[in-house]
VEXLOSE-259629 format. One record per atom (N, C-alpha, C): residue number from 1; residue in one letter; x, y, z. Coordinates in steps of 0.001 Angstrom, whole numbers, always signed. Example, Ala and Ser with C-alpha at 12.3 -4.5 7.8 and 13.67 -1.06 7.14 Angstrom:
(1, 'a', (+13190, -5690, +7800));
(1, 'a', (+12300, -4500, +7800));
(1, 'a', (+13200, -3300, +7800));
(2, 's', (+12850, -2250, +7080));
(2, 's', (+13670, -1060, +7140));
(2, 's', (+12900, +30, +7870));
This chain:
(1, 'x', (-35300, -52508, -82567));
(1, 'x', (-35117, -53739, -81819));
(1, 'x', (-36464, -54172, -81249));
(2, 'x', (-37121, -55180, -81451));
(2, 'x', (-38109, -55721, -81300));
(2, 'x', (-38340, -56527, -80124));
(3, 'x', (-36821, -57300, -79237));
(3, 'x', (-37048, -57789, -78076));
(3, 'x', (-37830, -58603, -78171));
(4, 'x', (-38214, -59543, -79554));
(4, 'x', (-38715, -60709, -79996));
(4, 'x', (-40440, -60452, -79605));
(5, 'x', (-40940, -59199, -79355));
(5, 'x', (-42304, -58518, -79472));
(5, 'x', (-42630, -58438, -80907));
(6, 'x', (-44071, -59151, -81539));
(6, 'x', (-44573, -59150, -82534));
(6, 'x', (-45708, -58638, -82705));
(7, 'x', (-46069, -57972, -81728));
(7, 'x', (-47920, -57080, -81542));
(7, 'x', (-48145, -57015, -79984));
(8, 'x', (-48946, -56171, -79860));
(8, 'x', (-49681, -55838, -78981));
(8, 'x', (-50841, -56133, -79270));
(9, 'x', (-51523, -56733, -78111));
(9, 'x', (-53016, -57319, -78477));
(9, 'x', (-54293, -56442, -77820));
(10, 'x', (-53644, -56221, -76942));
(10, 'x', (-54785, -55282, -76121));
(10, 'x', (-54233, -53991, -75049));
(11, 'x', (-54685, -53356, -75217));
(11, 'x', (-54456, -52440, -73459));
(11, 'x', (-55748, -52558, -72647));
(12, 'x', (-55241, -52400, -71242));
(12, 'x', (-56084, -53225, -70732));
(12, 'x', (-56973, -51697, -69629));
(13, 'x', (-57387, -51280, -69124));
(13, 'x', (-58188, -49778, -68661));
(13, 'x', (-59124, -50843, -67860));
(14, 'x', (-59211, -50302, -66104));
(14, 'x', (-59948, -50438, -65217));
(14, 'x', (-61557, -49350, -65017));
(15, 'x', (-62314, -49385, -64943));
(15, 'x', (-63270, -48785, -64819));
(15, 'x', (-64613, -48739, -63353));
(16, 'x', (-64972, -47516, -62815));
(16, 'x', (-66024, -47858, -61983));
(16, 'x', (-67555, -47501, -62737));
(17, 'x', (-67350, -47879, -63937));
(17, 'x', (-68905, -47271, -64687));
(17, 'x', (-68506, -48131, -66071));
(18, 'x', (-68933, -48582, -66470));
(18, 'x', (-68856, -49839, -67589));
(18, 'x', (-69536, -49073, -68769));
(19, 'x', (-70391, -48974, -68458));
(19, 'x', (-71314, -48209, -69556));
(19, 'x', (-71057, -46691, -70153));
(20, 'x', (-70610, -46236, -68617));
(20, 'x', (-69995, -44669, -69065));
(20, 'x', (-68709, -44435, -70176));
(21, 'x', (-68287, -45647, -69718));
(21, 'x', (-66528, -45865, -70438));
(21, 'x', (-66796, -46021, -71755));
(22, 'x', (-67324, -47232, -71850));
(22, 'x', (-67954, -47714, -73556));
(22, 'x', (-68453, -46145, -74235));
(23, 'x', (-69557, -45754, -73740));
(23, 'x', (-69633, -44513, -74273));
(23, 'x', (-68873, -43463, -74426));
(24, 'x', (-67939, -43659, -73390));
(24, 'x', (-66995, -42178, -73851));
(24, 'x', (-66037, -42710, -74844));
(25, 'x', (-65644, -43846, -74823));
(25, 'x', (-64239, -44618, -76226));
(25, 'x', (-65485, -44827, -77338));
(26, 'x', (-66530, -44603, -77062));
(26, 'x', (-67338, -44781, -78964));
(26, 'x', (-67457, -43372, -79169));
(27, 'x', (-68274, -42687, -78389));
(27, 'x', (-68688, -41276, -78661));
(27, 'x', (-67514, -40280, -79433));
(28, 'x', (-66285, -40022, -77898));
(28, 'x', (-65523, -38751, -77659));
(28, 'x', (-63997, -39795, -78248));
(29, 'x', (-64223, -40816, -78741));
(29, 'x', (-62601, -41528, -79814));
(29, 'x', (-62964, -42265, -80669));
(30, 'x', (-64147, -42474, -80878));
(30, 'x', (-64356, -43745, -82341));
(30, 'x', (-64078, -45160, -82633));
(31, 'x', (-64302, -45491, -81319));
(31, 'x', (-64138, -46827, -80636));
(31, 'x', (-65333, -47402, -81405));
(32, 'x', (-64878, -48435, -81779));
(32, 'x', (-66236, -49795, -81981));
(32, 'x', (-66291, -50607, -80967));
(33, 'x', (-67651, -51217, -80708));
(33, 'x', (-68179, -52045, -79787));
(33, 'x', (-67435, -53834, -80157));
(34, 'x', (-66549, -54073, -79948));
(34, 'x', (-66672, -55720, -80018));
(34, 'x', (-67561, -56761, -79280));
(35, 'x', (-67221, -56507, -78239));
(35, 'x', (-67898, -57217, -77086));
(35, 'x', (-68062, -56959, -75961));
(36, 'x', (-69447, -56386, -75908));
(36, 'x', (-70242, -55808, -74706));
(36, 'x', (-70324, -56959, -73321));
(37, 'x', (-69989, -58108, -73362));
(37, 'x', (-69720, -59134, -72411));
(37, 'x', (-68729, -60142, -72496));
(38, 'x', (-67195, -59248, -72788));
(38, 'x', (-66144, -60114, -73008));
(38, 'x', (-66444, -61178, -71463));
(39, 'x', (-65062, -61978, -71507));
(39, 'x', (-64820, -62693, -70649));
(39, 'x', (-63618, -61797, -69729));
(40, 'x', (-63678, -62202, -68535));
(40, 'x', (-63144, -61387, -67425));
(40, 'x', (-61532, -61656, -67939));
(41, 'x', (-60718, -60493, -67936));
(41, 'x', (-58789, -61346, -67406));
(41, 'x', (-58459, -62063, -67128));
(42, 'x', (-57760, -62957, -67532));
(42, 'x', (-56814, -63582, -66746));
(42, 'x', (-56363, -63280, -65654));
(43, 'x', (-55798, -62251, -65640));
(43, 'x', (-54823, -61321, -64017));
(43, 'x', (-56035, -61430, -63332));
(44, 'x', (-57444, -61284, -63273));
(44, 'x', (-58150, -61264, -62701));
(44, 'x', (-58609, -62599, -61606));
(45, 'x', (-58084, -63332, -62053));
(45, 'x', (-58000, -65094, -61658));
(45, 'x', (-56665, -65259, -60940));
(46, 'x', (-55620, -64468, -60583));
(46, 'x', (-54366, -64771, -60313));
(46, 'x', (-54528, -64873, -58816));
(47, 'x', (-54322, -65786, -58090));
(47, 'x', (-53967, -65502, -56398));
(47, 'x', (-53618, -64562, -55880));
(48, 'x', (-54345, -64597, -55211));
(48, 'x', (-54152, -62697, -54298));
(48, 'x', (-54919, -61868, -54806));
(49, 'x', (-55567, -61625, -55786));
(49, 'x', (-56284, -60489, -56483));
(49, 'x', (-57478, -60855, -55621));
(50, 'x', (-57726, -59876, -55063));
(50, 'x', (-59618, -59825, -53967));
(50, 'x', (-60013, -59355, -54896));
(51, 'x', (-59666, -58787, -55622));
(51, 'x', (-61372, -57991, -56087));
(51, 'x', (-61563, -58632, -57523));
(52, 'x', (-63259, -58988, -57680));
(52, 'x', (-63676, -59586, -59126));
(52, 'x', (-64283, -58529, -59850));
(53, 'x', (-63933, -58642, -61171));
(53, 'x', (-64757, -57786, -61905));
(53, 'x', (-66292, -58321, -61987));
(54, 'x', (-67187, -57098, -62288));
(54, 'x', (-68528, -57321, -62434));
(54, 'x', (-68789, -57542, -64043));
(55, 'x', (-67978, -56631, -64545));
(55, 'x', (-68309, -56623, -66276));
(55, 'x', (-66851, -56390, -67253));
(56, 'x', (-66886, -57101, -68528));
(56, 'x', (-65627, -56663, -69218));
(56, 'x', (-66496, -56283, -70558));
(57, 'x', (-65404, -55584, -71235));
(57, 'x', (-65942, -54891, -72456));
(57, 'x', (-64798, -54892, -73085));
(58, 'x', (-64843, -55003, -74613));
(58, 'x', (-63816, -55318, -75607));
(58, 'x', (-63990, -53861, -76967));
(59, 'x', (-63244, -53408, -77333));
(59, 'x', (-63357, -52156, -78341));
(59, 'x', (-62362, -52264, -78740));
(60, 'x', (-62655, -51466, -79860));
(60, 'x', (-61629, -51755, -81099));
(60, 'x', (-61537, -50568, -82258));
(61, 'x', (-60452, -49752, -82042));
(61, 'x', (-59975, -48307, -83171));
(61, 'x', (-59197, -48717, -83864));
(62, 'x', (-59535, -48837, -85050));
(62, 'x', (-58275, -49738, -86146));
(62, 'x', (-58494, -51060, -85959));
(63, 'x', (-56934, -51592, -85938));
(63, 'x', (-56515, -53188, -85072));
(63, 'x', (-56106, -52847, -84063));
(64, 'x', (-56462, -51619, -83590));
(64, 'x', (-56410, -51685, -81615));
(64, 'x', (-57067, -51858, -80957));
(65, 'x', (-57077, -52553, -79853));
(65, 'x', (-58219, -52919, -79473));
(65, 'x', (-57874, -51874, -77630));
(66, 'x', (-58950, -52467, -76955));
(66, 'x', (-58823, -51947, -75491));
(66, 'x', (-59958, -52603, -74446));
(67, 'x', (-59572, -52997, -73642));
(67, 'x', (-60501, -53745, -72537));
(67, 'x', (-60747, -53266, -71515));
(68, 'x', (-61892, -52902, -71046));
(68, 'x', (-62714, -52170, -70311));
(68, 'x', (-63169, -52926, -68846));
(69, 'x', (-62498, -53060, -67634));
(69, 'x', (-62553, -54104, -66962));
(69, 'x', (-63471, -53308, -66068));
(70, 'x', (-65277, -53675, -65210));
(70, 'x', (-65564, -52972, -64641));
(70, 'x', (-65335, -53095, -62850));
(71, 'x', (-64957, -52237, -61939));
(71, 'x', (-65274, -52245, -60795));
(71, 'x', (-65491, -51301, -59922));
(72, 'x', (-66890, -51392, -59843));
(72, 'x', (-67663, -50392, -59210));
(72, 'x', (-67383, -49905, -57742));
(73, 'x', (-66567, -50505, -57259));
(73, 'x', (-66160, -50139, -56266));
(73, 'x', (-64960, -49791, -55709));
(74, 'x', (-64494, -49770, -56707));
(74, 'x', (-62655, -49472, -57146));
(74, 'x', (-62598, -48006, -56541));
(75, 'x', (-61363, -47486, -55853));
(75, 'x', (-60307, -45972, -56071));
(75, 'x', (-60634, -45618, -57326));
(76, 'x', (-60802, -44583, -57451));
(76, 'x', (-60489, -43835, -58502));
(76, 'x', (-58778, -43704, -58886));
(77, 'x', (-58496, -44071, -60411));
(77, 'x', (-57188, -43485, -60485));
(77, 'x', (-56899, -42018, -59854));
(78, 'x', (-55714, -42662, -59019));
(78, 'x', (-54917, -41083, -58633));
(78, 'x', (-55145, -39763, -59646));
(79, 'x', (-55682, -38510, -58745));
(79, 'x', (-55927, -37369, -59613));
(79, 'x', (-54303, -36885, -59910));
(80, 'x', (-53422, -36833, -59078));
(80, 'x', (-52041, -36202, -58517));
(80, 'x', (-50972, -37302, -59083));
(81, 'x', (-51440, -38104, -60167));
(81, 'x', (-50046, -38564, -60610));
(81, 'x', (-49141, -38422, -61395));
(82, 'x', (-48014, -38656, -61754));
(82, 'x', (-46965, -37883, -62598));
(82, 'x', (-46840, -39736, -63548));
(83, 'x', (-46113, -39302, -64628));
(83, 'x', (-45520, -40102, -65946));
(83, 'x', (-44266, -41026, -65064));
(84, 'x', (-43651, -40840, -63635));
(84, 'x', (-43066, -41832, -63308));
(84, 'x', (-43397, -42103, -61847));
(85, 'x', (-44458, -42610, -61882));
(85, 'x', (-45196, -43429, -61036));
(85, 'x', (-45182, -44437, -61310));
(86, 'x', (-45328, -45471, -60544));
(86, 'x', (-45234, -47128, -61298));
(86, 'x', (-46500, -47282, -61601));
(87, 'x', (-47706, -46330, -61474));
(87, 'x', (-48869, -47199, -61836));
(87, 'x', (-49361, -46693, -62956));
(88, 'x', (-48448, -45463, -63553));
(88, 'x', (-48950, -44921, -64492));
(88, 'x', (-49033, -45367, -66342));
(89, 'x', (-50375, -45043, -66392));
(89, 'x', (-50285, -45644, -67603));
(89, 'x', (-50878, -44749, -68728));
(90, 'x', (-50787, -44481, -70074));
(90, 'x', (-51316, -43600, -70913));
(90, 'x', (-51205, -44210, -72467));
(91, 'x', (-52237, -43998, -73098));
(91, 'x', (-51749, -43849, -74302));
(91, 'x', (-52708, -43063, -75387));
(92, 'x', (-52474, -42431, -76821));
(92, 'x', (-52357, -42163, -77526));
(92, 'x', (-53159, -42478, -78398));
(93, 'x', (-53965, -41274, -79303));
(93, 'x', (-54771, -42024, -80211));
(93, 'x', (-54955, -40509, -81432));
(94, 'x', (-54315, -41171, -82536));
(94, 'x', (-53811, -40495, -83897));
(94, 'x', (-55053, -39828, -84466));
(95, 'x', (-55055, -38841, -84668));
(95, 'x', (-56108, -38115, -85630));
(95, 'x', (-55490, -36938, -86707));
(96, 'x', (-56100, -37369, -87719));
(96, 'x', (-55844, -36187, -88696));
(96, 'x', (-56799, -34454, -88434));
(97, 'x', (-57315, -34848, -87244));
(97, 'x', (-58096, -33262, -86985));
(97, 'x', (-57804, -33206, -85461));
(98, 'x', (-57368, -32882, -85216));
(98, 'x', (-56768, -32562, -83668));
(98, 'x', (-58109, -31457, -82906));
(99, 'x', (-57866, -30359, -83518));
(99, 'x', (-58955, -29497, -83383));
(99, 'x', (-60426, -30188, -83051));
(100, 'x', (-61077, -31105, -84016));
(100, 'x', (-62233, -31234, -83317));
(100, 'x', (-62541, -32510, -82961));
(101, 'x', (-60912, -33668, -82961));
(101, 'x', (-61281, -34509, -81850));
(101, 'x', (-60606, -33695, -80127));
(102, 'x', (-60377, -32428, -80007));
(102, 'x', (-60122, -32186, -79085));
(102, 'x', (-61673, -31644, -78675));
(103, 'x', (-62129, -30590, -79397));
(103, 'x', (-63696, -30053, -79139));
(103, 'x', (-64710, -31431, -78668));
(104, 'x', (-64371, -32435, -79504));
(104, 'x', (-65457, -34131, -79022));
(104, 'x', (-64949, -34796, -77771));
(105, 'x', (-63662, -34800, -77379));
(105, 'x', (-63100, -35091, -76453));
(105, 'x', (-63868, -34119, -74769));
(106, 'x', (-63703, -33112, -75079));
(106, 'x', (-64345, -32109, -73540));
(106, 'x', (-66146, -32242, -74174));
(107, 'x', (-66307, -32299, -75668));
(107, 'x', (-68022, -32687, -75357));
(107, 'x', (-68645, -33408, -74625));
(108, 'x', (-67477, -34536, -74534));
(108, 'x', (-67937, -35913, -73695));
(108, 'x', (-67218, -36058, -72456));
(109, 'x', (-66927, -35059, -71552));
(109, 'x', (-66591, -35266, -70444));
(109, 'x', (-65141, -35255, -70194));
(110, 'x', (-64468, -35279, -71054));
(110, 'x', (-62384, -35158, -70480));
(110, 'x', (-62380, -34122, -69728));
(111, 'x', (-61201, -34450, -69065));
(111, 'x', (-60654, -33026, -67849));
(111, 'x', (-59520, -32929, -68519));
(112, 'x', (-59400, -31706, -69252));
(112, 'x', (-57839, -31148, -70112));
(112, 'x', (-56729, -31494, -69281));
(113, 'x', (-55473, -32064, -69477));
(113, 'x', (-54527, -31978, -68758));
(113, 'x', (-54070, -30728, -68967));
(114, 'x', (-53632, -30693, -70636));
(114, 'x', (-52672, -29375, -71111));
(114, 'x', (-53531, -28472, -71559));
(115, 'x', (-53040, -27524, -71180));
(115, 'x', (-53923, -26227, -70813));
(115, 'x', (-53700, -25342, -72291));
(116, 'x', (-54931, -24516, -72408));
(116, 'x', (-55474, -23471, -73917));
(116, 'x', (-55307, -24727, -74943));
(117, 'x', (-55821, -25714, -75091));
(117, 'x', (-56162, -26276, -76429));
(117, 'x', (-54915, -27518, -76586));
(118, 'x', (-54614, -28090, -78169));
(118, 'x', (-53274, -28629, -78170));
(118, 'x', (-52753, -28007, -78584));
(119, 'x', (-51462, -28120, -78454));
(119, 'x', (-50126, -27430, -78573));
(119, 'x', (-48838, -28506, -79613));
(120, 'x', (-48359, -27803, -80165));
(120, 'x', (-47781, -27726, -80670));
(120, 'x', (-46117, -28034, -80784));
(121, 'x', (-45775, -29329, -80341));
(121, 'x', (-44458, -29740, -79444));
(121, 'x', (-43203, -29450, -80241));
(122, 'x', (-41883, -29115, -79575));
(122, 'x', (-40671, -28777, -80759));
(122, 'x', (-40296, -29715, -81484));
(123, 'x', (-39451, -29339, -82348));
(123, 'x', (-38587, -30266, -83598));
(123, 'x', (-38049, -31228, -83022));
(124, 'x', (-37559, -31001, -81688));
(124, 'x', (-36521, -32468, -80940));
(124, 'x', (-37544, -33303, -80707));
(125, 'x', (-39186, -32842, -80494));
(125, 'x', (-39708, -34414, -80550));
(125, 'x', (-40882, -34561, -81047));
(126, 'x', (-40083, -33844, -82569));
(126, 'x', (-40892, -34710, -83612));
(126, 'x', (-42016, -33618, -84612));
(127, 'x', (-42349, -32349, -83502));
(127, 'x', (-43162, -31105, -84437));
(127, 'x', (-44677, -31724, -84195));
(128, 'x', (-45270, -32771, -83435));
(128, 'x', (-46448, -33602, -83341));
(128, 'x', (-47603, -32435, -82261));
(129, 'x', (-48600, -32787, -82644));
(129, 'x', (-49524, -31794, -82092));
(129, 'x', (-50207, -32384, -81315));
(130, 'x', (-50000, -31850, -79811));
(130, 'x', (-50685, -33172, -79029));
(130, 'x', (-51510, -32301, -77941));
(131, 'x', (-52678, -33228, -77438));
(131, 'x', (-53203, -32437, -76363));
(131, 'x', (-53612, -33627, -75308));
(132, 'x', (-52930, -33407, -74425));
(132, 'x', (-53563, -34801, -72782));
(132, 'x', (-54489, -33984, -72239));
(133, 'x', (-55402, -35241, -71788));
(133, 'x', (-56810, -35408, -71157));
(133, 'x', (-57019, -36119, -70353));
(134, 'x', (-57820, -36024, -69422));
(134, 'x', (-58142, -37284, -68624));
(134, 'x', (-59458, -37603, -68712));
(135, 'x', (-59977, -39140, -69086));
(135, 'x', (-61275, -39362, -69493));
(135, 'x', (-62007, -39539, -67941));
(136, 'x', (-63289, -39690, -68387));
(136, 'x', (-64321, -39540, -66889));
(136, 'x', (-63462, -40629, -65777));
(137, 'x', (-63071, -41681, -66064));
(137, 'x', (-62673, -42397, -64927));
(137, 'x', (-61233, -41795, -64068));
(138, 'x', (-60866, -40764, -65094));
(138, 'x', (-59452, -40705, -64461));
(138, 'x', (-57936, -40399, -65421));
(139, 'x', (-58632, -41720, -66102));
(139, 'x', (-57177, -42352, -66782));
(139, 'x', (-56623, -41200, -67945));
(140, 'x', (-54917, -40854, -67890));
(140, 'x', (-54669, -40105, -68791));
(140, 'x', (-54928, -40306, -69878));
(141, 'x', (-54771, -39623, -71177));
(141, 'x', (-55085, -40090, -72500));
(141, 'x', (-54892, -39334, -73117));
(142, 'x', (-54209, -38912, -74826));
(142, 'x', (-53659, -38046, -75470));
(142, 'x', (-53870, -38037, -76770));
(143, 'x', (-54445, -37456, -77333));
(143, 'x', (-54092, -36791, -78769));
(143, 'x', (-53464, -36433, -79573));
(144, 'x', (-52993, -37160, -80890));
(144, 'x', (-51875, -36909, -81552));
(144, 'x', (-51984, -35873, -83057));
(145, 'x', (-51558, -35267, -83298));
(145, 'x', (-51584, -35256, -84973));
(145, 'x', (-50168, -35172, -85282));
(146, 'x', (-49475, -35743, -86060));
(146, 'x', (-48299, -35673, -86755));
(146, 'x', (-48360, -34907, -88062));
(147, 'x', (-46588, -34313, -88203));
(147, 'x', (-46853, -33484, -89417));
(147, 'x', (-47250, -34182, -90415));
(148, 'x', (-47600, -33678, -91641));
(148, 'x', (-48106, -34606, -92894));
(148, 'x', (-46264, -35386, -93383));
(149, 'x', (-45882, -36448, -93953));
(149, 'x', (-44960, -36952, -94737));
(149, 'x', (-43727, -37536, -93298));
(150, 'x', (-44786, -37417, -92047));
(150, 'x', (-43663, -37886, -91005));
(150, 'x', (-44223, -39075, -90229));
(151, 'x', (-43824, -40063, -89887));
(151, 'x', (-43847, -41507, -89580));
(151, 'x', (-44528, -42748, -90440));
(152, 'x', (-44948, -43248, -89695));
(152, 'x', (-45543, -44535, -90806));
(152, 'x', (-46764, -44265, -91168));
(153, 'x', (-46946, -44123, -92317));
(153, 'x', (-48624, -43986, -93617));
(153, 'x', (-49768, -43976, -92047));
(154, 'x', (-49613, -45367, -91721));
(154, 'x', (-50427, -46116, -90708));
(154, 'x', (-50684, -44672, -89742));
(155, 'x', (-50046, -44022, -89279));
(155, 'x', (-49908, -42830, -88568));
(155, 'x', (-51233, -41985, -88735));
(156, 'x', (-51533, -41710, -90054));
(156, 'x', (-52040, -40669, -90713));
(156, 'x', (-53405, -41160, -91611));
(157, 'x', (-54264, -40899, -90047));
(157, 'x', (-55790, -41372, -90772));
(157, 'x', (-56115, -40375, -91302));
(158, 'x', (-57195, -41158, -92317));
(158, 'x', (-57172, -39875, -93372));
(158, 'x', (-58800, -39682, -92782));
């Protein structure tokens, strides 16, 4: 059920280091550079929002993209948050080598969530090999590998 949703265009990631971020989504995930001086949010323009961004940044893994909003003077995302928090947000990024995008992942600074390496999740969801991280700013972030001949082709970079 699609709920009349036809794509996702962007996810959107707050930052207090602009430059650090860009480097850790090219370096430690294989992010490409789109645009090193996007244009700021929208939400960013909405009434009531005090705070302006200084810098935006645009990247792109596949046809995914991700926007890098900077503010240097921002909270740090909560160290102590759980998956049902309202502010929580995470997502996912597919590799056919788990192993040494996990080793490139702590080269470049992640704080392991899940502990001794990735692991190995049961049959009820799915047999997928995953390991969470949190990149330098904070934000959760996870590692996938799926078994070989299970979900969509698209799944399974080669």
């Amino acid at each position: 059920m699609s709920h009349g949703v036809q794509a996702l265009l962007r996810i959107g990631r707050n930052t207090s280091d602009l430059e650090r971020a860009i480097a850790f989504h090219r370096e430690a995930l294989g992010f490409e550079l789109i645009d090193a001086n996007a244009l700021r949010p929208a939400w960013t323009q909405l009434p009531g929002v005090d705070a302006t961004p200084s810098r935006c940044a645009r990247l792109a893994l596949g046809a995914q993209e991700i926007e890098l909003t900077e503010f240097p003077d921002a909270a740090p995302y909560p160290q102590d948050s759980r998956s049902c928090d309202p502010w929580f947000q995470h997502f996912a990024v597919v590799t056919a080598d788990i192993d040494a995008a996990f080793r490139r992942v702590l080269a470049h600074g992640a704080t392991p969530i899940t502990r001794d390496g990735p692991q190995r999740l049961p049959p009820s969801t799915g047999s997928v090999t995953a390991f969470k991280f949190r990149d330098p700013d904070g934000h959760p972030l996870e590692l996938l590998a799926l078994p070989p001949g299970t979900g969509d082709p698209c799944w399974h970079p080669d």
